[in-house]
C-alpha positions as CSV (number, residue, x, y, z in Angstrom):
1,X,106.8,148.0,106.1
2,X,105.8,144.0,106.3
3,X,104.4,143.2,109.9
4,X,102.5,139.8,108.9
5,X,102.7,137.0,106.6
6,X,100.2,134.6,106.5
7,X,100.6,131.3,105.2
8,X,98.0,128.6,104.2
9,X,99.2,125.2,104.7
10,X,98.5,122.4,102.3
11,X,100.7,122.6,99.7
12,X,102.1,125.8,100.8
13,X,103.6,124.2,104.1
14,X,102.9,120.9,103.1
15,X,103.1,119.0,100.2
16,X,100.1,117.0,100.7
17,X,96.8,119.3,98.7
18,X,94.5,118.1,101.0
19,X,95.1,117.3,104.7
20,X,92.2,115.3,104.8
21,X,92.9,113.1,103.1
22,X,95.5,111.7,105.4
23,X,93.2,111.6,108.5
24,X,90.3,110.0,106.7
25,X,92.4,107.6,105.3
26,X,94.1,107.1,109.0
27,X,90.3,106.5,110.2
28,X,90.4,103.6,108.3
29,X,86.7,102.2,110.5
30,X,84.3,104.8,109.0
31,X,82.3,103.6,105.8
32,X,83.9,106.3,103.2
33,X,86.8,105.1,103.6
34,X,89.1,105.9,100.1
35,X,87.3,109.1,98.9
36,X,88.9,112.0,98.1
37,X,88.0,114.6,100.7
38,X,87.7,118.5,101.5
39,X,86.5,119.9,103.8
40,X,83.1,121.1,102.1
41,X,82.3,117.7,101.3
42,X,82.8,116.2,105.1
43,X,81.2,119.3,106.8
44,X,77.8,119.1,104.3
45,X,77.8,115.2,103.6
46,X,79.2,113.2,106.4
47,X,78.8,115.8,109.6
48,X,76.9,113.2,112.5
49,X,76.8,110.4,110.3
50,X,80.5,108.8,110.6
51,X,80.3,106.0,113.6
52,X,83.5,105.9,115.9
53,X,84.0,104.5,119.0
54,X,86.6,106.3,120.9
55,X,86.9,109.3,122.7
56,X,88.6,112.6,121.8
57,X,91.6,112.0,123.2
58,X,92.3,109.0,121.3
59,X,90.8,110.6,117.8
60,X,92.9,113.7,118.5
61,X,96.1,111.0,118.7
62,X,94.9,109.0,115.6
63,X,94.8,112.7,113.9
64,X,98.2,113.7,115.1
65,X,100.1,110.6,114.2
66,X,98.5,110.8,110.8
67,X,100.9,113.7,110.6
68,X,103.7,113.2,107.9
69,X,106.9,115.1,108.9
70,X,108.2,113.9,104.9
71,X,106.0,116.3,103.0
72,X,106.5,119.1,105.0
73,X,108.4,121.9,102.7
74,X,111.9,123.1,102.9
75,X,112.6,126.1,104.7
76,X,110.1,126.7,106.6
77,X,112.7,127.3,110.0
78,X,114.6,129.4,108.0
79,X,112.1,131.4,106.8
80,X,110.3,131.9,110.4
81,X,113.1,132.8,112.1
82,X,113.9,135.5,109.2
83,X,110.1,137.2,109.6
84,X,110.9,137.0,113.3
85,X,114.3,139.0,112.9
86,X,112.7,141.7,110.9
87,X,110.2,141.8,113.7
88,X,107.4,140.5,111.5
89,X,105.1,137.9,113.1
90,X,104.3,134.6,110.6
91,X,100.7,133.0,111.1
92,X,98.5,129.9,109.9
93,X,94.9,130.2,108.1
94,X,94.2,127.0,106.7
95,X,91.0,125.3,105.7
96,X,93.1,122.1,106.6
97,X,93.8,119.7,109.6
98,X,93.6,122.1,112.7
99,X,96.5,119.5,114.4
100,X,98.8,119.6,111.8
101,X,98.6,123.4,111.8
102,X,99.6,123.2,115.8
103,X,102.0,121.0,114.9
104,X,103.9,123.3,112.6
105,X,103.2,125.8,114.8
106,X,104.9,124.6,117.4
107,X,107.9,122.9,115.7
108,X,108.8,126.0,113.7
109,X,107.9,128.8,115.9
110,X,104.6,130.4,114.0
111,X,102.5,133.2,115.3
112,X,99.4,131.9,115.5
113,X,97.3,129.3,113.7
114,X,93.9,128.5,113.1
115,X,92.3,125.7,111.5
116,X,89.1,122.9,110.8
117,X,88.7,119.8,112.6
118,X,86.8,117.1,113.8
119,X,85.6,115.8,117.6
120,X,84.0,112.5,118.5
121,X,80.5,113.7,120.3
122,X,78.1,111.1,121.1
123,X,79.7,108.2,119.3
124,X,79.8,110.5,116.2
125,X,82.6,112.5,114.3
126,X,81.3,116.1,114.4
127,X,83.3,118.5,112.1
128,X,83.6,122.0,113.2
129,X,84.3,124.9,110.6
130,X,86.7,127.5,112.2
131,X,87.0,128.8,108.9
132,X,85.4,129.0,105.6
133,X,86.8,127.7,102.9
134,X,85.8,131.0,100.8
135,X,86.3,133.2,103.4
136,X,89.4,133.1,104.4
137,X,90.4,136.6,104.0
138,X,87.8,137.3,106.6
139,X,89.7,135.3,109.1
140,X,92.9,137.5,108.4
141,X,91.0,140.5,108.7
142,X,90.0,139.3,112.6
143,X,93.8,138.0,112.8
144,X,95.4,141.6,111.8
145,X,93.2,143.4,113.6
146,X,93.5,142.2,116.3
147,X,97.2,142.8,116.3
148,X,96.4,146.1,115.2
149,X,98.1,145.8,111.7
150,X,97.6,147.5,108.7
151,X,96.0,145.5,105.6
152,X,98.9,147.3,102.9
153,X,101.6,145.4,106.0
154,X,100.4,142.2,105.2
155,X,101.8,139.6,102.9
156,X,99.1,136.3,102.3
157,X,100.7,133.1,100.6
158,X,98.6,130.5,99.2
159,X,98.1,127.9,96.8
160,X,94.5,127.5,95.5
161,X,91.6,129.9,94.6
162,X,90.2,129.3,97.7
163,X,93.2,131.6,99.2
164,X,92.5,134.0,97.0
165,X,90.0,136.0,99.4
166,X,93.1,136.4,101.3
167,X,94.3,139.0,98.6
168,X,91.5,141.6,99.6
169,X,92.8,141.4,103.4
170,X,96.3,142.2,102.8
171,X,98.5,144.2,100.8
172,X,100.4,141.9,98.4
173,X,99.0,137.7,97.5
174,X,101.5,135.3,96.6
175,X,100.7,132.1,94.8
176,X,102.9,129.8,96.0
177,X,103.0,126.5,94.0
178,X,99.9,127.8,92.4
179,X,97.1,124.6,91.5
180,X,95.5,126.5,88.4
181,X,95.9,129.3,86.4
182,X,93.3,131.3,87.9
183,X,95.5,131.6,91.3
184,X,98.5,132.6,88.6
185,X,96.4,135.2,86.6
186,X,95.2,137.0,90.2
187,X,98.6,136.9,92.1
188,X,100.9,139.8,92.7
189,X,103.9,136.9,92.6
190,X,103.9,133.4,91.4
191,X,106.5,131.1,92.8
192,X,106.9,127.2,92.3
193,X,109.3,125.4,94.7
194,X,110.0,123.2,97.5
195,X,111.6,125.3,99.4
196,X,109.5,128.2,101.4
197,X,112.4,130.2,101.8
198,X,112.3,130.7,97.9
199,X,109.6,133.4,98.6
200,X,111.9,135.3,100.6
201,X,115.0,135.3,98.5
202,X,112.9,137.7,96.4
203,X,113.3,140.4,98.5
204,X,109.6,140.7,99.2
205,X,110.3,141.9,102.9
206,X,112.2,144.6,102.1
């Protein structure tokens, strides 16, 4: 019996691939300004060496507005609120904007969420790793115990190979939207869509 789906976010949730992207971009002040980010790159490279000149509250709503409701996927209510019926709880691990993952959270009823993100501290952006980028099946380890879930009663969804560490943690990986072939080849289900709720019409719950 399914208790817990956890979902990564860019391009699983959202269209976008890479999160930051849009909030580097929306920080238009700092000098690497048009390069194409992860999170890897900003946490190693640019941690304590990006000037800005406002406070956290005003960062955190430059961060939120950068927030585009028109590549979120289809579905996604629909799909919640069908988890939640079977008494299944739905969840966010993302290596991605921690906001955006509160946002979606909040809008469509997840679980629980985690995610990266960035604070202003001493005139500086400061980028704080809540989780690792090839970890991330550690994080739903903490997450599913801590419900007290079985790993076999967990479904993982993701889109790149760095999800796939999610596959040890639980008991079935789907690749949703999959970015290579390597996330196709290691998948117990591949599914390309817009829609999330495409994942469920399989019957995967049952």
């Amino acid at each position: 019996m399914i208790t817990m789906v956890a979902f990564n976010m860019d391009s699983t949730l959202i269209k976008n691939r890479n999160s930051w992207n849009s909030v580097m971009n929306a920080l238009s002040r700092n000098p690497y300004f048009n390069i194409n980010y992860n999170f890897n790159y900003l946490y190693s490279n640019l941690n304590n060496k990006i000037n800005i000149n406002m406070d956290n509250f005003e960062l955190n709503d430059i961060i939120i507005n950068s927030f585009n409701y028109e590549e979120v996927h289809e579905g996604i209510d629909d799909t919640v609120s069908l988890l939640h019926e079977n008494g299944i709880k739905a969840i966010i691990i993302t290596t991605g904007v921690k906001q955006y993952a509160e946002l979606l959270s909040k809008q469509y009823r997840f679980d629980g969420y985690v995610g990266n993100e960035i604070k202003s501290i001493g005139g500086r952006i400061k980028f704080i790793q809540n989780v690792d980028p090839l970890k991330k099946g550690l994080m739903l380890n903490k997450m599913r115990m801590r419900l007290g879930y079985k790993k076999n009663n967990v479904i993982s969804i993701g889109s790149s190979i760095m999800d796939l560490s999610m596959k040890s943690s639980s008991g079935k990986f789907i690749a949703f939207n999959p970015d290579s072939n390597d996330i196709k080849r290691y998948a117990d289900v591949v599914i390309e869509s817009d829609n999330v709720y495409d994942i469920f019409n399989r019957k995967i719950i049952a």
